[in-house]
Structures are given as structure tokens and as C-alpha cells.
C-alpha positions, 0 to 999 in steps of 0.5 A, spaced: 307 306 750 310 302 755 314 305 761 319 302 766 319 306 771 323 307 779 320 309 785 323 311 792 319 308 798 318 311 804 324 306 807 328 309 801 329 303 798 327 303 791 323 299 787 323 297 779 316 296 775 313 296 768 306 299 766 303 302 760 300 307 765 306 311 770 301 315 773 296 310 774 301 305 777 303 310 781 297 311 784 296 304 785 302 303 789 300 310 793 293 306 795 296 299 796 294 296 792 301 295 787 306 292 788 307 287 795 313 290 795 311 297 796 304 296 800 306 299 807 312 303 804 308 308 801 307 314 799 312 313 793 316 317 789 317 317 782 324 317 780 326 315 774 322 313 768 324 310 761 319 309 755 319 304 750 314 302 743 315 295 745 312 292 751 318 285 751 323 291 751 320 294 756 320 287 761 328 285 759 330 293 760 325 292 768 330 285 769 336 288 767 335 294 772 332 290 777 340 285 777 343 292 778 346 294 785 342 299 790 348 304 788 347 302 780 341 303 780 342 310 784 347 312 779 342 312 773 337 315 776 342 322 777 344 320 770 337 320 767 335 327 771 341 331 769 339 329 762 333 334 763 
């Protein structure tokens, strides 16, 4: 499987990724040695996650968050948690 994925910063900014591992990825991102973008915004929050068979699925629906807004993205972060 594949994951795309939003974690909160420290900062509160957000950030988007892709992995085949989200509890790997998130580690990673905890000890540095993730995105440059979340070294020294840590320790981060996993707040969205979505899961895909395909992997070129999984990179075009992580571009298509990443062009969303701070409060687009936010809207569908409470979106997917009010499906649990």
C-alpha cells in the first residue's frame, strides 16, 4: 500500500508527503532526518492520512493536496476525522 499523508508541525504549519510506511516516515520526520522542511519543526503530528494500491495515485493525489490552501487543507483533515 501506499499513504499520503499531513503531519502538523511544532510551528503549526502542515506538511504533505508520500510513503509506503507512515509509521516509518513519521519517525523519520521526529528524528531529522525527513523532509527539510520538517527538520527543526519537530516532533510532528500525524493528522490525515489517505491509502492508495498504486503508488503514481498516491504522488498525483500528494500534488493535489499540496496546491490546496492552509485552510483547504485544514478542511479536509476535520472532513476525513469526522468519518471515523
Amino acid at each position: 500500500m501506499e499513504y499520503v499523508y499531513i503531519v502538523e508541525c511544532r510551528d503549526n504549519t502542515l506538511y504533505t508527503g508520500y510513503t509506503n510506511d507512515p509509521a516509518r516516515r513519521i519517525k523519520e520526520h521526529n528524528l531529522g532526518d525527513g523532509a527539510k522542511y520538517t527538520r527543526g519543526r519537530g516532533p510532528v503530528k500525524l493528522v490525515y492520512l489517505e491509502e492508495f494500491t498504486d503508488k503514481s495515485e498516491a504522488m498525483k493525489r500528494e500534488y493535489e493536496i499540496k496546491q490546496l490552501s492552509r485552510s483547504e487543507k485544514l478542511k479536509l483533515i476535520r472532513n476525513k476525522k469526522g468519518d471515523n
